[in-house]
Structures are given as C-alpha cells and as structure tokens.
C-alpha positions in Angstrom: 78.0 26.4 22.3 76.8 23.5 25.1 79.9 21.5 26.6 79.7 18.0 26.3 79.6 16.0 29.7 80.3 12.6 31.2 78.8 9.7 29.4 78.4 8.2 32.8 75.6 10.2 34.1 72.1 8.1 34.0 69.6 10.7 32.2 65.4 10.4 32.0 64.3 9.6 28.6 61.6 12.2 28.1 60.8 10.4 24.6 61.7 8.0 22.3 65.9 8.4 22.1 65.7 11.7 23.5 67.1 11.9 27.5 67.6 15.1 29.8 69.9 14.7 32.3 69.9 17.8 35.4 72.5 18.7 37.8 73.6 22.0 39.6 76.0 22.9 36.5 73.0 22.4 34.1 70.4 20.7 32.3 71.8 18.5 29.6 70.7 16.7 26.7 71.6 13.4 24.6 70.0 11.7 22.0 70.4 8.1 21.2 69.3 8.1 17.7 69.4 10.8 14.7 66.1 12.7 15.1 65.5 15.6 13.5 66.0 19.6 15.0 62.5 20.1 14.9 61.6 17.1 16.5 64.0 17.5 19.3 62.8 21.0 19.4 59.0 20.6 19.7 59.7 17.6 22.6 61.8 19.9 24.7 59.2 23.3 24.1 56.4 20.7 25.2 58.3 19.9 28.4 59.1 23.4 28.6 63.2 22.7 28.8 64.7 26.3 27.9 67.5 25.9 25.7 70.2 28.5 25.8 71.6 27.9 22.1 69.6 26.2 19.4 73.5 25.2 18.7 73.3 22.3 21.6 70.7 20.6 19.6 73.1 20.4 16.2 75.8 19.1 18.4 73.6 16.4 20.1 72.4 15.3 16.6 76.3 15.2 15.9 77.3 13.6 19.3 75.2 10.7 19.1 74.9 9.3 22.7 77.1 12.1 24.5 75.8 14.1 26.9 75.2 18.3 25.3 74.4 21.4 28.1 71.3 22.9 26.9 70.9 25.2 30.0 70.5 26.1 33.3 69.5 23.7 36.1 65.5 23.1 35.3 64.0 21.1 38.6 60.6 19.9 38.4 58.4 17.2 39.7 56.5 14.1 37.8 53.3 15.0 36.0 50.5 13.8 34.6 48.3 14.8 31.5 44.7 13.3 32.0 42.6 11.9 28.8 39.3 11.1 28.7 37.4 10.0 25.3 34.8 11.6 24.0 32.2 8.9 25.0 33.8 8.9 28.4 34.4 5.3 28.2 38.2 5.4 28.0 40.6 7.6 30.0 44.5 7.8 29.3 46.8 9.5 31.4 50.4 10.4 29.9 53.3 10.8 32.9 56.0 13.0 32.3 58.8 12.2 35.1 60.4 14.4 37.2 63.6 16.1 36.8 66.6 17.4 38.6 65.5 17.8 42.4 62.1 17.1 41.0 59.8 14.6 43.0 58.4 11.7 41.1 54.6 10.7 41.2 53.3 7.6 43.2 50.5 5.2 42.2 48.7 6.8 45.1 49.2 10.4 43.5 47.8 9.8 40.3 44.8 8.2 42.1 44.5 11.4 43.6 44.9 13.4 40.5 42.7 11.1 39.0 39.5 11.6 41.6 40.0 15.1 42.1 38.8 15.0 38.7 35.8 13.3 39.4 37.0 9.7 38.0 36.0 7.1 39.4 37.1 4.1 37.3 40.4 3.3 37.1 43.2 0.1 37.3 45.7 0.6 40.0 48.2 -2.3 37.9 47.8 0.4 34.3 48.6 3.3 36.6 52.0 1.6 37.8 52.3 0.4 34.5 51.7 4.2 32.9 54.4 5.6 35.2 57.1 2.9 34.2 56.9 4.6 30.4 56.7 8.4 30.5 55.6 10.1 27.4 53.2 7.1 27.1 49.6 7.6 26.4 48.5 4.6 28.1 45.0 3.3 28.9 44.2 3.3 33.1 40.4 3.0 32.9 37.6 2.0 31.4 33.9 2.3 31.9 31.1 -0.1 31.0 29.5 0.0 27.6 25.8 0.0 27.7 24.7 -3.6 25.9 21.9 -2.6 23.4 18.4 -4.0 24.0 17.6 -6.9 21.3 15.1 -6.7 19.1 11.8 -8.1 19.0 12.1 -11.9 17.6 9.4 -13.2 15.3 8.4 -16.8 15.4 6.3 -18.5 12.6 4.9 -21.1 14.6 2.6 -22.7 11.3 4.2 -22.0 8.4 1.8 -22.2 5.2 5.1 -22.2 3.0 7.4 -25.1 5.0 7.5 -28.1 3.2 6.5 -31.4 5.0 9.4 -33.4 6.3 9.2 -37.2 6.2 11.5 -39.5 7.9 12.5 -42.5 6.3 12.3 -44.5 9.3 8.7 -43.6 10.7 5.1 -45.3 9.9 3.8 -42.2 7.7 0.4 -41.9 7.1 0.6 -40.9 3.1 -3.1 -39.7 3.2 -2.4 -37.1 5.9 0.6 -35.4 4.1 -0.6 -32.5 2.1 1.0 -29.5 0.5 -2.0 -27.5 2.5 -1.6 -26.3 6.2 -4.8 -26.5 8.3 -5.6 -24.8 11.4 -8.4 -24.4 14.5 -9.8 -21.4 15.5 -7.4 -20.6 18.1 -4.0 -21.7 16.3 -1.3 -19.9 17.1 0.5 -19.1 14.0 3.1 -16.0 14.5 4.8 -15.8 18.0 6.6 -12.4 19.1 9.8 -12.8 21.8 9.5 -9.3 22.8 12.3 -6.6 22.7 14.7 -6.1 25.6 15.5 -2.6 27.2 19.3 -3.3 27.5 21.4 -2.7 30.6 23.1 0.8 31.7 26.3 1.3 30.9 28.6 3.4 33.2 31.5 5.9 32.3 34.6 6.5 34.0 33.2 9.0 36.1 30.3 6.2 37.6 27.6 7.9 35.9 25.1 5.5 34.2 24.9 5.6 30.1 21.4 4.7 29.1 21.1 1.5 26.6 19.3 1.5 23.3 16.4 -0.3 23.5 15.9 -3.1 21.5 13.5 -2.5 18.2 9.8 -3.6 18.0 7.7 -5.3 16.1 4.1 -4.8 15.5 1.9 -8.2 14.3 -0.4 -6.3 12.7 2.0 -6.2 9.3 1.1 -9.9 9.5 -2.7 -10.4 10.2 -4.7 -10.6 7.4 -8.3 -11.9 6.7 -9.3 -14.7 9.2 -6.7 -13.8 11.7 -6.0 -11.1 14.5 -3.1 -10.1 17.2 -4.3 -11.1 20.5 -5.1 -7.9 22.7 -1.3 -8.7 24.7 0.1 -8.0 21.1 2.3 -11.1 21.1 0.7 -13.5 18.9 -0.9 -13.8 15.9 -4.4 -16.8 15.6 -6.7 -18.2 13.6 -10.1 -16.7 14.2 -11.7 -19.4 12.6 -10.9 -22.9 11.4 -9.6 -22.6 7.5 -6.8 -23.3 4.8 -3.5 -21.0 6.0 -2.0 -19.2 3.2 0.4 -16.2 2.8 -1.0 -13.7 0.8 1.8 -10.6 -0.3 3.2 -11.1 3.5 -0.1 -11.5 5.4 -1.4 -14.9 6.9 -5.0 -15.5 5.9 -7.3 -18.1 7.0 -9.9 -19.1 4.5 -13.8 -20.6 5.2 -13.9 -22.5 2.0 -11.1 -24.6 0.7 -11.0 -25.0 -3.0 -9.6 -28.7 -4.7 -9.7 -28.2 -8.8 -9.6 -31.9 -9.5 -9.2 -35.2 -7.0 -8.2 -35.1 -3.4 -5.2 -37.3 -4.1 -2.1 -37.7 -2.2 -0.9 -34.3 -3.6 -3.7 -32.7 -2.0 -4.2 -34.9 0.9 -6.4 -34.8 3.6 -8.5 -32.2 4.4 -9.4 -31.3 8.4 -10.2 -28.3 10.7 -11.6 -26.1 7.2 -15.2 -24.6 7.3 -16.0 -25.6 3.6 -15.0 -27.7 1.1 -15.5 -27.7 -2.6 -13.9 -30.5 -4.3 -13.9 -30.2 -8.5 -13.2 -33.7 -8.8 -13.4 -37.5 -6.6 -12.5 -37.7 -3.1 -10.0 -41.3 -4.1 -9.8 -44.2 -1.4 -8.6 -43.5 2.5 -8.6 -39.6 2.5 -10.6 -38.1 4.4 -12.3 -34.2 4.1 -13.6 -33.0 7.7 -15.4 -29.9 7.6 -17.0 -27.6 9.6 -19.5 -26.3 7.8 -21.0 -27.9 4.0 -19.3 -30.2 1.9 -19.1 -30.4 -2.3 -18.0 -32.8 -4.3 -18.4 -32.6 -7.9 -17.1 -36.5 -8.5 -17.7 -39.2 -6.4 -15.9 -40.7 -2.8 -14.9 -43.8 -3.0 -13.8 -45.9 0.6 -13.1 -42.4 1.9 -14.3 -40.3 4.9 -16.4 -37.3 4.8 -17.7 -35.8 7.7 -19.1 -32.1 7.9 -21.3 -30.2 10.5 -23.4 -28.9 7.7 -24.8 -30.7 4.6 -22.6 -32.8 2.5 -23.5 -32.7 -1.5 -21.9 -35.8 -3.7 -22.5 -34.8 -7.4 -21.5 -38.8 -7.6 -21.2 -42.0 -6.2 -20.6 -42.9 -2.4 -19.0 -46.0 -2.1 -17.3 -47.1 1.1 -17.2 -50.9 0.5 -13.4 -51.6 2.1 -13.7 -48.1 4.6 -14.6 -44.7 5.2 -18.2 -43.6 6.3 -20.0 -39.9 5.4 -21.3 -38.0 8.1 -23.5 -34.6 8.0 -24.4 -32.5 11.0 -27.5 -31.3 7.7 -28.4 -33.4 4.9 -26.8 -35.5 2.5 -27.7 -35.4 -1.2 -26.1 -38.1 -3.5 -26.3 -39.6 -6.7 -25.6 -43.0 -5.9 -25.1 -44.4 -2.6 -24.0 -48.0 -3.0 -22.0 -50.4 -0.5 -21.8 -47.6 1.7 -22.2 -45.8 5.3 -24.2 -42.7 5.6 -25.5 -40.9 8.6 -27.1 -37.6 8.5 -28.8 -35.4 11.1 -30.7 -34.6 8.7 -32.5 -35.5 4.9 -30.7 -38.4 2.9 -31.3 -37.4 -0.3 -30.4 -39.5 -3.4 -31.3 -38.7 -7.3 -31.0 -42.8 -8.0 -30.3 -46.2 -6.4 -29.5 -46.7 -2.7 -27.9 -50.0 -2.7 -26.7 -52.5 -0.6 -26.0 -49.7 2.0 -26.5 -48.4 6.2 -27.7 -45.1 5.9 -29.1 -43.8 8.9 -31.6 -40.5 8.6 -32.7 -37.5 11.2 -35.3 -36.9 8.9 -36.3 -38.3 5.7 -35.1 -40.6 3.1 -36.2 -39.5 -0.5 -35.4 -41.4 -3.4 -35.9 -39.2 -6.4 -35.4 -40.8 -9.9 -38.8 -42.6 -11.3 -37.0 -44.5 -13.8 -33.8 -45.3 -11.8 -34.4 -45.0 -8.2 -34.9 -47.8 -5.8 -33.6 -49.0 -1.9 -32.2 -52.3 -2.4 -30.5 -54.2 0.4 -28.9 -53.0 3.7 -30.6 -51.1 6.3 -32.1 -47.7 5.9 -33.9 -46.2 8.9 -35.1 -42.4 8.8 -36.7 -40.5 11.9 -39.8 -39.1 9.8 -40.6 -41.0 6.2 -39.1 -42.6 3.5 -40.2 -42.1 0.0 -38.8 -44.5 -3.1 -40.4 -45.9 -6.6 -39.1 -49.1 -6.2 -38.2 -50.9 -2.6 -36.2 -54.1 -3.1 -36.4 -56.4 -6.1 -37.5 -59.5 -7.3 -34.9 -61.6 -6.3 -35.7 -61.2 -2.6 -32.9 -59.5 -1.5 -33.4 -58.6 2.1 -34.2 -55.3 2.6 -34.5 -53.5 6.0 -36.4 -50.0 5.9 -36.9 -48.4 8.9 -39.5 -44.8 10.0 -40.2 -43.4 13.2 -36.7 -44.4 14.3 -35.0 -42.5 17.1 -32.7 -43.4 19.3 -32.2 -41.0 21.2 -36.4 -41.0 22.2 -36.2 -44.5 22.8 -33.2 -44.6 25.3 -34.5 -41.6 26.8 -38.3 -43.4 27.2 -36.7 -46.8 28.6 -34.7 -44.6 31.0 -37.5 -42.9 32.1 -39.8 -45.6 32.1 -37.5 -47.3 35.1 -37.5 -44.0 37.0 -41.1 -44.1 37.0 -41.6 -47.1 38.6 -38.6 -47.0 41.1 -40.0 -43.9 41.9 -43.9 -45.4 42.5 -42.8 -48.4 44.3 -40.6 -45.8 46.9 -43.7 -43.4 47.1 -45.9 -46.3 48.5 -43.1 -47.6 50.7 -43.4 -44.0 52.5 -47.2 -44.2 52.8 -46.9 -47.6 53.9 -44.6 -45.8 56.7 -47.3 -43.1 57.2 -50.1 -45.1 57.9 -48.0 -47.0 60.4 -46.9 -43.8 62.1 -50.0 -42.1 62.1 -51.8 -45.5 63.8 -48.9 -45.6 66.6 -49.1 -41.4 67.0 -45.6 -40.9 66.5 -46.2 -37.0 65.4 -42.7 -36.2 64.5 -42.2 -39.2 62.5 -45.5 -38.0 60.7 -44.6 -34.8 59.7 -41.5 -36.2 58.3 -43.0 -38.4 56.5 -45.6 -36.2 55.1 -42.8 -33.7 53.8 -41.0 -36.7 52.3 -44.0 -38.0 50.3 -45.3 -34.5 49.2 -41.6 -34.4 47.4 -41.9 -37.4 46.0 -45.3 -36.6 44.7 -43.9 -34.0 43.0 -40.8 -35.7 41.5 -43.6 -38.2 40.2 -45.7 -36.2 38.6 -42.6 -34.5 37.0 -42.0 -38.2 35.7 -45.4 -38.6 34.7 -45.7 -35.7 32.5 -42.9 -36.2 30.5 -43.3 -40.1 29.9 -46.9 -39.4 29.0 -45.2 -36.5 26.5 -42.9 -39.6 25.4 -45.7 -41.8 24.8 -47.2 -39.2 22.4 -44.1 -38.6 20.7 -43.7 -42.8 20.0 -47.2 -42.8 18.8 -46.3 -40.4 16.8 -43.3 -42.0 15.5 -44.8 -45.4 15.3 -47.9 -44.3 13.4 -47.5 -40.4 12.4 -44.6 -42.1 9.9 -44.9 -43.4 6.4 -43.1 -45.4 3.8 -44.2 -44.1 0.0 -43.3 -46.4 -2.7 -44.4 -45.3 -6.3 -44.1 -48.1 -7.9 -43.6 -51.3 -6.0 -42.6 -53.1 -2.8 -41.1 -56.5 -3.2 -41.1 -59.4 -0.5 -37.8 -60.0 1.5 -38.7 -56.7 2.8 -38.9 -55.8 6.3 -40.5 -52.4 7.3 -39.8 -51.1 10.7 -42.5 -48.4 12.5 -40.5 -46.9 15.8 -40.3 -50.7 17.6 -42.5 -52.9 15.6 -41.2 -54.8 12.1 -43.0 -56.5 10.0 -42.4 -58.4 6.7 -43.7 -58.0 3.4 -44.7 -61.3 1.4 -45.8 -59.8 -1.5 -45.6 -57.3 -4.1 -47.4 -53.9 -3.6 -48.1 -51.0 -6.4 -48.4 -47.5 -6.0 -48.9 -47.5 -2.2 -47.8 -46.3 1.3 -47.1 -48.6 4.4 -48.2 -47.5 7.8 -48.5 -48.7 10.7 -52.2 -48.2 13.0 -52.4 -47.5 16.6 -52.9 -51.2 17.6 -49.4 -51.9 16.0 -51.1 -53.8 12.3 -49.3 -53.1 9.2 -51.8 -50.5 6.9 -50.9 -50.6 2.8 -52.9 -47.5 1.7 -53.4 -46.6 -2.1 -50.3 -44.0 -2.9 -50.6 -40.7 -2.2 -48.1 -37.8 -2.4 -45.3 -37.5 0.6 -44.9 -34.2 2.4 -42.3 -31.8 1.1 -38.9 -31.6 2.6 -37.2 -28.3 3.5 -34.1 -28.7 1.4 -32.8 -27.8 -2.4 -31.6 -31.0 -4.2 -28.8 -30.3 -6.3 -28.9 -29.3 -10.2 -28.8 -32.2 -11.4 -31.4 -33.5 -9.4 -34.6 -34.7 -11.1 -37.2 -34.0 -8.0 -40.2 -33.3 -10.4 -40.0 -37.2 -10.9 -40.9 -38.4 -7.3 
C-alpha cells in the first residue's frame, strides 16, 4: 500500500483535481476532488505514470488532498500533442508538463515542434497561453477561410409589373401616367452584376484553399419575343420600340399595342410603340405616338396623334382647345372638324372637313356625295384636291390650296440666289481676264482661266437644277387640280403653287386649274386620278 507524504510538497496538476508530485523516494499522487478509479486510472495510463498498486488510487480517493506514493521516481520532460482539423483551418496543441527532473517546454520549443511539422500559422500569445494550462486542448492557430465568390446579381432595370409612384408634392402630368411600360429599341431592361471568383483562403500550413466561385446567371431565361442578351451577355434590350410585358417569366416587347375601349387616364399615354389599335376614343390631352400605323375605332378629341405610318380615325378629329395629328402615310378620317392635320401623305375623309388646317403630301379626297364638303380653314395638298361641295353659301372663307410644296419652294428661292451670286462673280473674273490678257500678265491669266472654267461648271450645275425646278413649279402650278362635284361657293380662295385667286361665284360640276400664264381655268368636271391607298370599311369611295 502507497505511504502518504507531506502535504507541503507543490505537485503538477496533470488534469482537472488530479496532481503528481516526483521526488527521488517516488512519484506520488493526490487528488483534490472525488473522481472516480477509472478516471484516475485512464489519466495516469495516458501519461504513462506506472502505478505499483492499484491500492494507491483507493487511498487517494479516501485521502482527499494528501499526497499517496504510486511508484517509483518517473522523470520526464514537457510535451506536446499537435491537432490539426480536418479542413486544416484550426490547429490545437495540448501540453503535458514536465515531471520530476523533467525539463519544461518554452514558447520557442513548441514553435519548433510546430514548424518541423510544416505549420506555418500560429499565435505566439495562445502558445504561452496553452502552456500555462496543461491537459488543455487549446487553439494556437488559425488559417484563412476562403470567402466564396457572390453570385451573379440581377437588376430589372424596366419593370413592366412596378407600379407608378406619385409624389404628392410634384407637378404630375396625369395624361403620362399609365399602367403600360413603354420602351425604345435599345432599352435596357434586365441588368446582370456579374459573379465574383472569391479570394484564396490559406491553411495553417500556408498553402492556398481555392474559393467557390460565385453562381451565374444566364439572361437568356429572360429574353423573350422582341428582346435579346447583348453579345457581352450582361444585359437584356428592346430590339424594337413596343409595349413591355412579362409573359410566364420572359420580358417581351410587342409591335402593336392593343386599347379595348378609350385611352383614358387608366391607360394613359401611349409613346415609343410600333402600332396602335385603339377600340374606343382617344379623350382630350393624351397623346398616342407611334412608330408605325395608327387605329382608332372612335374618335380623338383635343388629343395628339402622331405616327410614322398612316393614321386611320373610324371617327371624329377634333382638336379645337389642343392636340394636332400627324402621319409620316396618310390620314383617313370620318370627320375632321376644328382641327390640325398634317400628313406626308393622302388626307382622306369619308364626310365634312370643317373649319380646319390640314396640310397634304399628296391629295385631299373628300368622299361622301351627300355629306362631304371643305368648309372654312386652310387646306393645301401637294397634288389635287377632290370634294362635292367647297364652302357654302354663307361665304365662309375658305382657303384651298394644290401644287403646294414647301420644301420645292424654299429649295427654288435658295437656289435662285445662288444662281445669280454665282453669275454676277463669273463676270467679275472675265472682267479680270480681259484686263489681264490686254496688260500680258500670263500667270495672272492662267489663273484666271482655271478660276472661271470652275465657276462655269458650278453654274451650269446651278443651271440644270433650277431649270429642273422650274419644271417641277410648272408642274405644280398647272399639272394640279381642284375637282368639285357639285359646287364651289364664293369666299373661296384657291391657291395653284404661288398664285391665289378668288372665287366670286358659284360653280357646278367642274375642276379649277390654273394655265401656264398664271389665269384661273373652270373646266366642265371630269373624274380625278386614283389615289394609291385603301379607305377604310366604312368608307363610301364609290360616291366620289
């Protein structure tokens, strides 16, 4: 059985309430708190302490805090038990102190232990911390985590589905606030912040840890009909100019935008679409701009339409307090009435054309025998204008216009100044020549002669295309008709190209034109020249 020794001695605690204490008589052992044989057991095998009788352990457990021999002498130097985690991140080192004559480790040696092993990450402050508790698995270094890549990020830059927000403190235009987004060929709709690759990580041996990169998105998932990805993959746009809508997760740009009923302030305006086909009446200060043809089942009344193709108005055009129509084509109407039309070209109206500017690249047909008529306001066409009736007996003033083109006549008034600034500097120069060629000045001469065959050239340039402009006005001043079917009223005044005259009497079934020496002609009615467009269904053209 172990003796029991001085309490006195200073022992190692080799674990929790369990101390060894060594001198040349023996190795001895004390516990500070009941623990149980097996326990004691198992810490003193893992230290490898040989004990000479399992006895000693029953009396330590007895002799709480006294000092029990286990053995002989055991002598042995600090140690250290090296842990690294499985991801390599984390390494632990557990320091089991020295005993007897046994040396005990320095910072600097576990440093040592700890590179020999290839570590290379490490925190000199946790090593001196892990050798001031032995039996300690306690954390000395720590690598670097590789930081995962992020994903791709998505950015709806026009969102079909947003609502509109409205301050309450800003002007808002009411017409331009519609539950419908519009966009331009070009519109960027969906935006892609591309993925990141992450950064390296390092473990505690220094060797880099690849990151997870971020996860991508492809736009195609997103283009649908009337969109595209652009070739860097980043962006989704409009390929054409349309209504955008999401259709099942896809963002689709449509030619032809669709209004079942009025375009109210639930629809609102309507921009930046190819075509429009309105099922109802476009109501007072909206406006409908389209690219390509415009439809309209009801009437627009003080509103704006403007399309680069032909406008159709099933109705009435009225724009008596605002709003104009505009067509890059034609314009076929009902009605037009207090209004302001301009088309590139045909105006086209089944009845009365009233009171209005309407302004024509080609003709002006009036269709309706029993109904149709040009009272009031100014209506000039390029080529003719055909109408039964052309103002009324009241002697409204009533300005009719053919052969108009502005563009011919600013172009001929330009050119017509060119010509003779160009003349008058031609015969400055062979003023010059003569001069020169009298006084022998040869080099002066030959200049000159260059000079004037240039500006010979330049004037006959000139001369060719005013003298195809002066075919073209006579051809607009007297190539041009006005057809009435049944009668022209006085208070009328008819315009060929650049010369007016006014009618002071009533005329029947005739056609106004006007000769080469500039004298109004009435000729016995005749029928006008077809025009290259289709009226619309309810138009009655057999009646013109």
């Amino acid at each position: 059985m172990g003796t029991i020794a001085s309490n006195a001695w200073r022992g190692v605690e080799i674990a929790d309430g369990i101390e060894l204490y060594v001198n040349e008589q023996g190795t001895y052992l004390r516990l500070k708190k009941k623990i149980a044989p097996p326990v004691v057991r198992r810490v003193l095998s893992e230290e490898h302490i040989p004990v000479s009788s399992l006895e000693a352990i029953g009396m330590a457990i007895r002799n709480l805090g006294q000092w029990v021999l286990l053995g002989p002498p055991v002598n042995r130097d600090g140690h250290i038990e090296i842990h690294v985690s499985p991801n390599k991140q984390e390494v632990h080192i557990v320091y089991h102190p020295p005993l007897g004559n046994g040396k005990p480790l320095t910072v600097k040696d576990v440093v040592e232990e700890l590179e020999a092993k290839g570590i290379k990450k490490y925190d000199l402050s946790l090593i001196e911390e892990a050798l001031s508790r032995p039996r300690k698995k306690t954390l000395v270094g720590m690598g670097k985590p590789p930081e995962r890549g992020k994903d791709a990020e998505v950015i709806v830059r026009i969102d079909p589905d947003k609502p509109v927000e409205i301050s309450a403190t800003e002007n808002v235009d009411w017409h331009s606030i519609s539950s419908h987004v519009f966009v331009s060929e070009g519109d960027v709709i969906i935006e892609k912040v591309p993925p990141t690759p992450g950064i390296p990580g390092e473990d505690v041996f220094g060797e880099p840890i690849p990151p997870r990169p971020g996860k991508d998105v492809n736009l195609q998932i997103y283009a649908g009909e009337g969109t595209e990805v652009t070739p860097d993959g980043l962006r989704v746009v409009a390929k054409k100019s349309g209504i955008l809508r999401k259709v099942y997760g896809k963002y689709v740009v449509e030619d032809t935008f669709v209004v079942n009923g009025d375009v109210n302030y639930e629809v609102g305006n309507i921009t930046n679409v190819q075509n429009v086909r309105i099922y109802g009446d476009v109501l007072p200060g909206f406006k409908v701009i389209a690219n390509g043809d415009v439809y309209i089942q009801g009437s627009v009344t003080d509103a704006t339409i403007e399309a680069g193709g032909n406008i159709e108005v099933q109705g009435r055009i009225t724009c008596k307090t605002g709003g104009y129509v505009k067509a890059g084509g034609n314009v076929l109407a009902k009605e037009i009435v207090s209004a302001k039309v301009e088309a590139n070209g045909h105006v086209v109206v089944e009845d009365v054309l009233m009171q209005s500017t309407v302004h024509a690249g080609g003709a002006v047909y009036i269709l309706s025998r029993a109904r149709g008529r040009i009272v009031g306001g100014e209506v000039m066409a390029r080529d003719d204008i055909v109408t039964p009736i052309l103002g009324n007996d009241r002697g409204t003033n009533t300005h009719v216009g053919v052969g108009i083109d502005p563009i011919v006549k600013e172009h001929f008034e330009t050119l017509s100044s060119e010509v003779v600034e160009l003349k008058k500097k031609l015969m400055d120069v062979e003023k010059d020549l003569t001069k020169a060629r009298n006084l022998g000045l040869i080099k002066k001469v030959a200049s000159l002669e260059e000079e004037e065959e240039q500006l010979r050239k330049q004037y006959q340039q000139l001369k060719e295309e005013y003298e195809y402009l002066l075919a073209e006005i006579k051809s607009l001043r007297s190539g041009k008709k006005i057809y009435i079917k049944d009668r022209v009223y006085p208070k009328v005044h008819a315009t060929f190209y650049d010369t007016t005259f006014d009618i002071d009497r009533i005329y029947e079934n005739c056609v106004l034109t006007c000769d080469e020496s500039r004298n109004l002609r009435v000729k016995p009615w005749q029928d006008p020249p077809p025009i290259d467009i289709v009226p619309s269904s309810s138009s009655k053209a057999g009646e013109a």
